[in-house]
DRENDO-1510 file (C-alpha; in Angstrom, 1 decimal, always signed):
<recs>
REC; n; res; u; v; w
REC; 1; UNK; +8.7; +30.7; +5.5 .
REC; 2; UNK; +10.0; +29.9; +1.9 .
REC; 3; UNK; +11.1; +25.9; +1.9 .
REC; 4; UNK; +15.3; +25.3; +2.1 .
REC; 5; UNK; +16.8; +25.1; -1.8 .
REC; 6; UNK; +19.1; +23.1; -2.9 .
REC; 7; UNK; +21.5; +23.7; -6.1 .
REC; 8; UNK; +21.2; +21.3; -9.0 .
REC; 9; UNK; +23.5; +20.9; -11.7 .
REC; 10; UNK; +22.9; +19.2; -14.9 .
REC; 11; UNK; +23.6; +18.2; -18.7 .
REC; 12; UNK; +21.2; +18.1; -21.0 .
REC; 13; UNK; +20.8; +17.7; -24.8 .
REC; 14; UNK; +21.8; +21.3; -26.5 .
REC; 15; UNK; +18.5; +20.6; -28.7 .
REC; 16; UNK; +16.2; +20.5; -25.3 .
REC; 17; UNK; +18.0; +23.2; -23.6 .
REC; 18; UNK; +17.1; +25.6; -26.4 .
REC; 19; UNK; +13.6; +24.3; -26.5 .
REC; 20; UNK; +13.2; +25.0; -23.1 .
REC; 21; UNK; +14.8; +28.9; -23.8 .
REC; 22; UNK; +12.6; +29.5; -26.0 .
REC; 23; UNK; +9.6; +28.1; -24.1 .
REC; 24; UNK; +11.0; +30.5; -20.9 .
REC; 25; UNK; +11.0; +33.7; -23.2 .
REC; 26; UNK; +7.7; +33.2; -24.4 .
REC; 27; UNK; +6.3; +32.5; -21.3 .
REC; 28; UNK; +8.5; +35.3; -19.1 .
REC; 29; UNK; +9.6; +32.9; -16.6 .
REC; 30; UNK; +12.9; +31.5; -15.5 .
REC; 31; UNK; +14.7; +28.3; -16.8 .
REC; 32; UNK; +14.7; +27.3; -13.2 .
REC; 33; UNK; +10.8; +28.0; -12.8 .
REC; 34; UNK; +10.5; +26.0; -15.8 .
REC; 35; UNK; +12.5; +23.1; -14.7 .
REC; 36; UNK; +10.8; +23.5; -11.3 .
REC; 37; UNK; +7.1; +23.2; -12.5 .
REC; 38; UNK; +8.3; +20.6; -15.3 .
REC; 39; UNK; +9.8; +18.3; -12.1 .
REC; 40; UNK; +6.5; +18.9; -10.1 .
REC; 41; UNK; +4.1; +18.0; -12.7 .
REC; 42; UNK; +6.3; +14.5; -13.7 .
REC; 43; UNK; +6.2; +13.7; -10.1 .
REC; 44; UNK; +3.1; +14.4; -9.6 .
REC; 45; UNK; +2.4; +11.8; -12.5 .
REC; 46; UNK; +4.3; +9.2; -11.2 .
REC; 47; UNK; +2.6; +9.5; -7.5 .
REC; 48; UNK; -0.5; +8.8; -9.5 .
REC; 49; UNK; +0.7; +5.9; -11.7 .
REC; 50; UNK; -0.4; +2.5; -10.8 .
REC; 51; UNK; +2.6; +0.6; -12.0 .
REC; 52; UNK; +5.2; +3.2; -10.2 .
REC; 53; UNK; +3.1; +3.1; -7.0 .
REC; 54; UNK; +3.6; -1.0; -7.2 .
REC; 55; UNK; +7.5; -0.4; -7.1 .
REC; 56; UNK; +7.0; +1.9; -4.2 .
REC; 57; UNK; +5.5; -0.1; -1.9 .
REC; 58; UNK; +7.7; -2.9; -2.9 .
REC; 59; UNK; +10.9; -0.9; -1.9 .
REC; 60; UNK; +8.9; +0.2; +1.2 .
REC; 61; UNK; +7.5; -3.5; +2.2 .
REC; 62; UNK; +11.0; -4.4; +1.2 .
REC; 63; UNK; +13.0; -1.6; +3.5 .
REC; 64; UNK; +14.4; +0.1; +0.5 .
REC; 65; UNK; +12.9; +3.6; +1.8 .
REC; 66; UNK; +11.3; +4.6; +4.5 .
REC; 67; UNK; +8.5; +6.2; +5.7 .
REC; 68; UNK; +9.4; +9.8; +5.3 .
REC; 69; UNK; +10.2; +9.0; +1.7 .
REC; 70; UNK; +6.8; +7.3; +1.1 .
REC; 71; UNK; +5.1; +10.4; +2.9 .
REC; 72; UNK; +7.0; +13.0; +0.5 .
REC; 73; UNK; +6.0; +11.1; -2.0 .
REC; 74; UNK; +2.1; +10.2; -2.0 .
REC; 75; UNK; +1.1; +12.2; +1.5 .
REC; 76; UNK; +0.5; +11.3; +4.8 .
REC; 77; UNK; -2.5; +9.8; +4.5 .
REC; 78; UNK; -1.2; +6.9; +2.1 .
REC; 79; UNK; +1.6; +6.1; +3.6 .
REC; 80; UNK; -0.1; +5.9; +6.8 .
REC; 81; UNK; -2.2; +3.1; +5.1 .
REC; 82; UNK; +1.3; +1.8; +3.4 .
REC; 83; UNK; +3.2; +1.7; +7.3 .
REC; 84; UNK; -0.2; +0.3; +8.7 .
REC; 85; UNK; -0.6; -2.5; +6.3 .
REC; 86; UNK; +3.3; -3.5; +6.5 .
REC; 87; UNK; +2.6; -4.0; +10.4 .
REC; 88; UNK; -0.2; -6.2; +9.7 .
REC; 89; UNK; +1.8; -7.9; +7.2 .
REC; 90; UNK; +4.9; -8.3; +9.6 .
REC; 91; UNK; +3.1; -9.6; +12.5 .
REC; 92; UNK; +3.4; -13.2; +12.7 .
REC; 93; UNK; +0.2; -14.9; +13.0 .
REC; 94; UNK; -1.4; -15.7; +17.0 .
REC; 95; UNK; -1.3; -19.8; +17.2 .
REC; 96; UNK; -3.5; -20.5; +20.1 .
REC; 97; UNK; -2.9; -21.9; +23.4 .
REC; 98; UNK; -4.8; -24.2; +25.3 .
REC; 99; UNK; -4.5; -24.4; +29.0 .
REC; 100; UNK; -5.6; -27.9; +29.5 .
REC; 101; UNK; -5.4; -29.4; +25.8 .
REC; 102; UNK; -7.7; -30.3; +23.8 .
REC; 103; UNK; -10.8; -31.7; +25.2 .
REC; 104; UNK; -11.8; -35.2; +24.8 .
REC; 105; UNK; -14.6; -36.0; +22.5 .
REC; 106; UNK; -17.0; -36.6; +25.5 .
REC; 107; UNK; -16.3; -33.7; +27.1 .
REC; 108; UNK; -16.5; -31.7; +24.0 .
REC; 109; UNK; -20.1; -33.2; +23.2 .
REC; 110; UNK; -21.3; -33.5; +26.5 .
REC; 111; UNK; -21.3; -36.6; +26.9 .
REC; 112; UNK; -23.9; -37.3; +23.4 .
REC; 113; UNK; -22.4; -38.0; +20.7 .
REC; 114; UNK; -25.1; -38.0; +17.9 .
REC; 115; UNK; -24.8; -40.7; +15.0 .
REC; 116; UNK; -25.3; -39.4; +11.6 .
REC; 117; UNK; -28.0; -41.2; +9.5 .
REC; 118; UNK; -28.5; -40.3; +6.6 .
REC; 119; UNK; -31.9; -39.3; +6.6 .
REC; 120; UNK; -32.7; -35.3; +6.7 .
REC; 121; UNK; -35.1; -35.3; +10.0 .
REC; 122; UNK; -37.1; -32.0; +8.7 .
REC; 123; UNK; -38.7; -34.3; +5.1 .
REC; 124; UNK; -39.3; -37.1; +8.1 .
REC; 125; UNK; -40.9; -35.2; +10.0 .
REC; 126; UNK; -43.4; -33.4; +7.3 .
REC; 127; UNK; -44.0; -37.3; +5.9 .
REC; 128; UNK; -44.9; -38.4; +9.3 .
REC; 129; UNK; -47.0; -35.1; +10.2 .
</recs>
């Protein structure tokens, strides 16, 4: 099944235009497969280009496009990673609950609270032993 085309009209500098014809008849292709290939390999490029793949997650993280475009883009499998990390990032953190409040400090020590003194018990002990 051949993908659904879409027609494109453009202007372009008279001095490129004739570049391209000549790079067509050399090459026995179309201006169309020439344009074509040209458009692929620039946005192949770009999906690979650290500074444009910044601005792409911004306008993603920002809702600027969505995740169909991001998938067109870079594939599934990063902007699965891309829609996965914006969730994390959305979620508001968990603050915790406490049923009964916070526990008082002699029921959170026991009932022994120990006094600290200053002197490292495991040197004391070796002195002593």
């Amino acid at each position: 099944m051949s993908e659904k085309k879409t027609r494109v009209d453009f202007n372009a500098p008279q001095s490129l235009v004739k570049r391209a014809d000549t790079v067509v008849e050399i090459l026995d292709i179309s201006r169309t497969r020439l344009l074509i290939d040209a458009l692929e390999d620039e946005l192949e490029n770009l999906a690979n280009d650290e500074e444009f793949r910044r601005r792409l997650s911004d306008a993603f993280y920002d809702d600027r496009i969505d995740y169909d475009t991001v998938e067109t883009i870079l594939g599934r499998e990063e902007a699965m990673r891309m829609k996965l990390l914006r969730a994390s990032i959305d979620q508001s953190p968990a603050i915790p609950q406490l049923e009964d409040g916070l526990p008082s400090d002699d029921e959170f020590y026991n009932g022994e609270i120990p006094e600290w003194t200053g002197a490292n018990p495991s040197v004391d002990d070796e002195s002593n032993g």
